[in-house]
C-alpha positions, 0 to 999 in steps of 0.5 A: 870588073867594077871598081869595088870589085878590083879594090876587094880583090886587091885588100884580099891579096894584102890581106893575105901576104905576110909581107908588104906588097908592091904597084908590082905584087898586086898587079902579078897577084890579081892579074889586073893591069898595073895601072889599074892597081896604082890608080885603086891603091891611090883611092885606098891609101886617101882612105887610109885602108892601105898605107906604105911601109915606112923605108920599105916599099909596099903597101900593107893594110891601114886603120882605116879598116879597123872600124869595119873589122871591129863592128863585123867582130862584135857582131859576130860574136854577139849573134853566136855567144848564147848558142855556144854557151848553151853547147858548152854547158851541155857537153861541158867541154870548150867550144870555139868558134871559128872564120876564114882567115886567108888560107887558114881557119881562126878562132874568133870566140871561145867558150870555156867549160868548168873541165876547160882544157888550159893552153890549147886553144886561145883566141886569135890562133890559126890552124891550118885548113887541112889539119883541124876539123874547124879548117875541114868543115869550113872546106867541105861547104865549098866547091870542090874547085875552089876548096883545092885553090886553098890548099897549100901544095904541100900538106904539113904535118903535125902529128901522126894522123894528119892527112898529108895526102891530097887525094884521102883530103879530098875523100875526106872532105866528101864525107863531111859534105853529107854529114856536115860533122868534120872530125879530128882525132889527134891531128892537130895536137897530141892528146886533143880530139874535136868535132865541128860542124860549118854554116852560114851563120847568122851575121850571113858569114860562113863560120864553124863551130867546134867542141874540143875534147881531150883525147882521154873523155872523147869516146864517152862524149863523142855521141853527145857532142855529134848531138850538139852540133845538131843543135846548132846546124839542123843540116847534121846527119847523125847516122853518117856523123857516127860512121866517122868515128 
């Protein structure tokens, strides 16, 4: 593995620890000799991209990262903002849009509609994979394999609909591949619905984006939004989209 591969797949491991992590983490995590991890995390830590806890062992990511992340960011939202302003015009519900965030989807960007719904969705919150049409959709745009690898092992529920079998996921998730269209029927929140669609977006990263309705408007906008999605993601097969519902 070269050495910027070895350093991506370290940063992603921090990344995605929700504590600091150790020479002996990293090394266990990765699978790289821990040698090999010391002599990265050196290299890294000149750099400032990962810096040690203070009176902890472990290391967590440092500012040096920042400016990357802020420059991905912007870039980002500019290249997405006028297609979801348009959306959410046309539908007058909230879009988002959302990334990959480790092993769960984030919403980077919102969109309020003058309907907008208040307090369900701000931006920054993460939803699980399995539980939210944004974390479905994104999913459903890679392989099999690797879609399982992000799966926790136990699917938690949230409500009453959340699918927390494996197998209906998986089922699922073969439906949103030809369609292209994830759905979510109160299995997140109660009273919240929400279609989404995922591609490549312009900035070359994978992304989704989703409409969210109140549960009360979402069968006489079902159509409309499902219509939308084309918009944005040509690949949306209308006909499947609608056998969903």
């Amino acid at each position: 593995m070269a050495n910027i591969g070895r350093a991506t797949v370290i940063l992603d491991s921090i990344a995605e620890s929700r504590w600091p992590m150790t020479l002996t983490d990293l090394a266990t995590r990765t699978g790289l000799p821990r040698s090999t991890v010391h002599r990265v995390i050196q290299a890294l830590e000149r750099e400032l991209y990962v810096v040690r806890v203070p009176d902890r062992s472990g290391y967590i990511l440092g500012p040096g990262l920042l400016k990357f992340g802020m420059n991905a960011h912007l870039r980002l939202l500019s290249a997405n903002r006028s297609q979801l302003a348009t959306l959410a015009r046309t539908v007058n519900e909230n879009v988002e849009l959302a990334i990959f965030s480790g092993r769960e989807v984030v919403v980077v960007d919102q969109i309020a509609s003058p309907e907008r719904l208040r307090g369900v969705t701000k931006v920054g919150k993460s939803f699980s994979l399995h539980a939210s049409c944004i974390g479905k959709a994104m999913l459903a745009q890679l392989p099999e394999e690797q879609a399982v690898a992000l799966l926790s092992p136990v699917l938690p529920r949230f409500t009453d609909r959340t699918i927390t079998e494996r197998a209906a996921l998986l089922a699922e998730l073969a439906e949103v591949r030809r369609s292209h269209v994830s759905v979510d029927i109160e299995e997140h929140d109660v009273g919240i619905c929400a279609v989404a669609t995922a591609m490549i977006g312009p900035t070359g990263a994978l992304q989704a984006i989703a409409i969210v309705i109140p549960s009360g408007r979402f069968k006489a906008k079902k159509e409309l939004a499902v219509e939308g999605l084309k918009v944005v993601n040509s690949q949306v097969d209308l006909g499947l989209s609608r056998a969903q519902f």
